[in-house]
C-alpha positions in Angstrom: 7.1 36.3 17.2 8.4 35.4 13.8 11.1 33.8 15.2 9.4 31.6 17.0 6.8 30.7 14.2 9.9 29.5 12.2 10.9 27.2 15.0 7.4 26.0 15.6 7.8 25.0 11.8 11.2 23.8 12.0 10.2 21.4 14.6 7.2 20.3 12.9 9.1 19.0 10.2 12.1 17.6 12.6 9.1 15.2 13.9 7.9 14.5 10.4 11.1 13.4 9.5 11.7 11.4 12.2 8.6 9.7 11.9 8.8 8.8 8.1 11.9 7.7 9.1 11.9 5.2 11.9 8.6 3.7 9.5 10.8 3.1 6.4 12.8 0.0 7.7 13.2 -2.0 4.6 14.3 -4.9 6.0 10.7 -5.3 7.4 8.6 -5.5 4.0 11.8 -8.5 3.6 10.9 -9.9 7.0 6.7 -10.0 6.1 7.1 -11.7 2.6 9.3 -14.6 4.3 6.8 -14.9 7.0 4.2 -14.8 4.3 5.3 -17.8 1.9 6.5 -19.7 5.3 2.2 -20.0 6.1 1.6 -20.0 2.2 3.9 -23.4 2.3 2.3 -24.6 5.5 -1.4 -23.9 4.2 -0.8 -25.8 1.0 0.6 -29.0 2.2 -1.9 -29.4 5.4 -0.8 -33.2 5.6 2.7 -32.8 6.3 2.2 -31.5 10.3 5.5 -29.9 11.2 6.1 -29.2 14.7 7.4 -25.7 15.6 10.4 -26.0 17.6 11.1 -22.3 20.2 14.2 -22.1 17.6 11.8 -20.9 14.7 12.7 -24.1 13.3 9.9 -26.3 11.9 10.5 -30.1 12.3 8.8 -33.0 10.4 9.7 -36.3 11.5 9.0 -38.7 8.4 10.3 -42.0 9.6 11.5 -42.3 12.8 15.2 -44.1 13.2 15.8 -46.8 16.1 19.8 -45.6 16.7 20.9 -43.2 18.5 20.1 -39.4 18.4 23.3 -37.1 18.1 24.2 -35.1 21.2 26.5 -32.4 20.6 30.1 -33.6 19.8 28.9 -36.5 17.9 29.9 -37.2 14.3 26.6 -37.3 12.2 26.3 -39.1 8.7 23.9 -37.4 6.7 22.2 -37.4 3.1 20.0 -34.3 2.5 18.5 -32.4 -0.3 18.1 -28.5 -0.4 14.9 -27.0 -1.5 13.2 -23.7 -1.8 9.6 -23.4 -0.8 8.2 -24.3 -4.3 10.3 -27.3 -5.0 13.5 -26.3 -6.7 16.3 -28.5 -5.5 19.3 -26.0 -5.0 21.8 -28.8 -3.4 21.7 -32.8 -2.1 24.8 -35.3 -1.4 22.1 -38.1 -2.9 24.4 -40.8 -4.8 27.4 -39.1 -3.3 29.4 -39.5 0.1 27.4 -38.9 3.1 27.3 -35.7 4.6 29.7 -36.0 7.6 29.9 -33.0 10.7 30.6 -32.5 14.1 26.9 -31.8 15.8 26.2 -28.6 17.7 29.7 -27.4 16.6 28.3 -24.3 14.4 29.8 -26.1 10.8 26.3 -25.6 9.2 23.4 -23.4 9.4 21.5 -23.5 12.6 18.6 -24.9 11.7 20.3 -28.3 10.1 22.3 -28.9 13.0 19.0 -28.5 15.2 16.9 -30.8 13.2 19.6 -33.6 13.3 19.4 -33.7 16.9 15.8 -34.3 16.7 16.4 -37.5 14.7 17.6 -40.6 15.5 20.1 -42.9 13.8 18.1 -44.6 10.7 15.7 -41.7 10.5 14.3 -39.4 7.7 13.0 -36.0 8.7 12.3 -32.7 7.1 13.5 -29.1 7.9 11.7 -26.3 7.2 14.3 -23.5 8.5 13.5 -19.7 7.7 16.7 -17.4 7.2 17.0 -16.2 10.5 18.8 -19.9 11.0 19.8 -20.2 7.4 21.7 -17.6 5.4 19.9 -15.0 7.1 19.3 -11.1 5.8 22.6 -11.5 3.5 22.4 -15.0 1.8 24.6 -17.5 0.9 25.8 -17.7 -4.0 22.6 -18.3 -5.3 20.5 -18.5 -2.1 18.8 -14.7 -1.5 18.8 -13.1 1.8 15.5 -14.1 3.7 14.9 -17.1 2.0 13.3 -20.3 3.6 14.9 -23.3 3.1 13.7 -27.1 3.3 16.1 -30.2 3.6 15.0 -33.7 3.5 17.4 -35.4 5.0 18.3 -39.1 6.2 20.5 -39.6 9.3 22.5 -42.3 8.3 24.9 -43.0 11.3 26.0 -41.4 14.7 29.6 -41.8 16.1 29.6 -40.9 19.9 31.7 -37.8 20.5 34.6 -37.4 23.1 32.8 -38.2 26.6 32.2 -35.2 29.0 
């Protein structure tokens, strides 16, 4: 009888820990505040109407180019600016040389190298890209894991890739 009162209690407490521990998942509270100053940012400037790409990506077209739009393979000339959510510039190539990569190669963060393919020569958009397609959980120097990142950026010129 006692024996099986101490296994009764054993495996109440087996559960208990199990529970408290599948509900601890840090990485969640992480997850929520990102989510969190993504709508904070999007409720604040209402005018700027970013489209949601199925990426995660949010895309604002700002002037719309008349060249062509960069297929994967292509040679994209850039000039961008890197922002957090409230403004702070962290990086740009403005005054510099252009910004020059291979499109859809994987040479920059995901969310970049999507948004340039939504552009077209001659045009200016504006990337809103949460971590999952920037630096992720870990981060990147000075960028923290789960941060948000914007780029303005200008698509300066497309060089056509090796043909299929």
């Amino acid at each position: 009888m006692i024996k099986k009162y101490y296994q009764s209690i054993l495996l109440f407490f087996a559960a208990i820990m199990l529970l408290s521990l599948g509900s601890c998942d840090p990485a969640r509270k992480y997850e929520k505040a990102e989510a969190e100053a993504i709508s904070n940012y999007l409720s604040s400037n209402p005018t700027d109407t970013f489209k949601l790409e199925p990426s995660g990506l949010y895309y604002l077209n700002v002037l719309t180019g008349t060249g062509r739009t960069p297929v994967t393979h292509d040679t994209a000339h850039v000039v961008y600016t890197g922002k957090y959510l409230d403004g702070t510039e962290f990086d740009t190539n403005a005054g510099g040389a252009d910004l020059v990569f291979p499109v859809g190669e994987g040479d920059l963060i995901a969310g970049f190298d999507e948004g340039v393919t939504y552009m077209k020569e001659g045009g200016k958009a504006t990337f809103l890209i949460p971590s999952i397609l920037a630096y992720g959980t870990q981060g990147f120097y000075s960028i923290p894991g789960y941060t948000p990142l914007l780029y303005d950026v200008q698509l300066i010129k497309v060089i056509p890739g090796p043909s299929k």
